[in-house]
N, C-alpha and C positions, 0 to 999 in steps of 0.2 A: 611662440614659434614664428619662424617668418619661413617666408617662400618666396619662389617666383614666380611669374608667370613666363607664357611664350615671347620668345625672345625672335625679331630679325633682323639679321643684318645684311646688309648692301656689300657690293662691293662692283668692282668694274664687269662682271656679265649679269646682272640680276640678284635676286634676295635669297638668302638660305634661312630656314629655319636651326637655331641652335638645337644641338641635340644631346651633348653631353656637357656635365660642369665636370672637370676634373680639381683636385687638390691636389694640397703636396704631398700626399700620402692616399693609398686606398684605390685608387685607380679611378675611371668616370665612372658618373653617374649618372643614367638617364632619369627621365620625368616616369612619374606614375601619375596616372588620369592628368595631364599635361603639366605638370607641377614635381618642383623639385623644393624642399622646406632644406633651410638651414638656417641650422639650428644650433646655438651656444650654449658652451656647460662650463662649470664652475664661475671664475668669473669672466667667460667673456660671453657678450651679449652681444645679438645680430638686430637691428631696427629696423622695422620696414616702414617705406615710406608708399605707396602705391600711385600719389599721385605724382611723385618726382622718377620714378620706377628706380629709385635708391635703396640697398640695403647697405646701411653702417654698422661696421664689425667693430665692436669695442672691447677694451679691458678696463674694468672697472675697477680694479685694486692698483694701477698703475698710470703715473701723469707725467710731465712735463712741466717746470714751471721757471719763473725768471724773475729776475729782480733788480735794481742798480740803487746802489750805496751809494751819498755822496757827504764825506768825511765823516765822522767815524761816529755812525747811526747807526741802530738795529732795527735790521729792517723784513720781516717776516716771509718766508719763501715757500711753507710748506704749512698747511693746519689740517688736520685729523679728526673729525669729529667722535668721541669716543662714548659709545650709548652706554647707558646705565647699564650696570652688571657686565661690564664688557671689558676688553682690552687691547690696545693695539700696538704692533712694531712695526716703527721704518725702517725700512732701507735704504738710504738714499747716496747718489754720488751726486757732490756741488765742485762747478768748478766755477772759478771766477777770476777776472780780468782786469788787471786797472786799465782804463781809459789809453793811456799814452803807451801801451803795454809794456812797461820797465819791471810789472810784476804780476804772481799768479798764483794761483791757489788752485791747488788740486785735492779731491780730498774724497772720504766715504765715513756716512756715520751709520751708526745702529742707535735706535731709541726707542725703547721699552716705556708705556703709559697702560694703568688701569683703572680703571672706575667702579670703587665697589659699589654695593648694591643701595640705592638712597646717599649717596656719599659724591664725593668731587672727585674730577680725575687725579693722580697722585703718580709722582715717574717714581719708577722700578730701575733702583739702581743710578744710575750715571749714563749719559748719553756718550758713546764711546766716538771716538773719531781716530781717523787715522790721515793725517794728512802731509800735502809736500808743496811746501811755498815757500814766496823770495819775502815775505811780505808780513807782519802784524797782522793779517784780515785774518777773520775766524767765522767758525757755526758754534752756534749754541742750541743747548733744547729747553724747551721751559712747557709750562704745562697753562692754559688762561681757565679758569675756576668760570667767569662770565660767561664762557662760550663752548665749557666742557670737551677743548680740544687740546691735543697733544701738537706741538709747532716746532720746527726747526727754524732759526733765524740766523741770516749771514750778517756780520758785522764787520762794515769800512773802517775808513782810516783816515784820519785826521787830515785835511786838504788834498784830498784824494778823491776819484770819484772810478768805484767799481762797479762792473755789470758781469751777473750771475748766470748760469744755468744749472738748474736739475733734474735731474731724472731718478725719479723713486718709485716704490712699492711698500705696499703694509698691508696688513695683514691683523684681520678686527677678528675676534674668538669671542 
């Protein structure tokens, strides 16, 4: 659980005390015994920091990531770690960019990975994609036995050099 403490703020005739936090939803909230705790559920998590008077609100099942290809490499964008007896699906959208922008890659996959019990991770299925590009560059998904994680990887293009983004979610059972 995190909290806060009292809060003041300045402005042009003197200091106020804050007194309510509002959200996007619920209406305000004032403090009980001077403190107001927020607090995350499922997966997002609040971090308190007390000596930077920081709280960081995160989503722990959801990243950003990036990558640049340069000719026709695979080169890893996304890895999953999948615990023993477990299983996880990405979601992810990649889009990618040649350099000189002549071409582009848009795209969204799903990939199903599980790890039976004492056993290696193993894909379920086919890693599906749906995509729309001027271009040869591709996603692939493959599974690494070493590192018991499920990876999505973008692949360039022969004297070419592409730079990626993506934005995914999964979801470990």
């Amino acid at each position: 659980m995190s909290s806060s403490a009292q809060f003041t703020v300045g402005g042009g005739g003197g200091m106020a005390n804050i007194q309510t936090i509002t959200g996007n939803t619920g209406g305000a909230v004032g403090p009980t015994a001077n403190n107001v705790n927020l607090v995350g559920s499922g997966f997002i998590t609040v971090i308190g920091n007390p000596g930077t008077s920081t709280l960081t609100i995160s989503v722990d099942n959801q990243d950003v990531a990036t990558a640049t290809t340069i000719g026709a490499v695979t080169v890893n964008i996304i890895s999953i770690l999948v615990p023993d007896s477990h299983m996880v699906t990405i979601r992810a959208i990649i889009n990618g960019l040649q350099d000189t922008t002549a071409n582009a890659y848009g795209g969204e996959a799903l990939f199903t990975v599980y790890r039976p019990a004492g056993g290696n991770v193993t894909i379920v299925g086919a890693i599906i994609v749906n995509a729309n590009t001027t271009s040869t560059a591709d996603i692939t998904g493959t599974v690494n036995i070493g590192l018991q994680t499920a990876e999505i990887n973008v692949v360039g293009v022969a004297g070419e050099t592409w730079n990626w983004l993506t934005s995914y979610e999964f979801d470990v059972l």
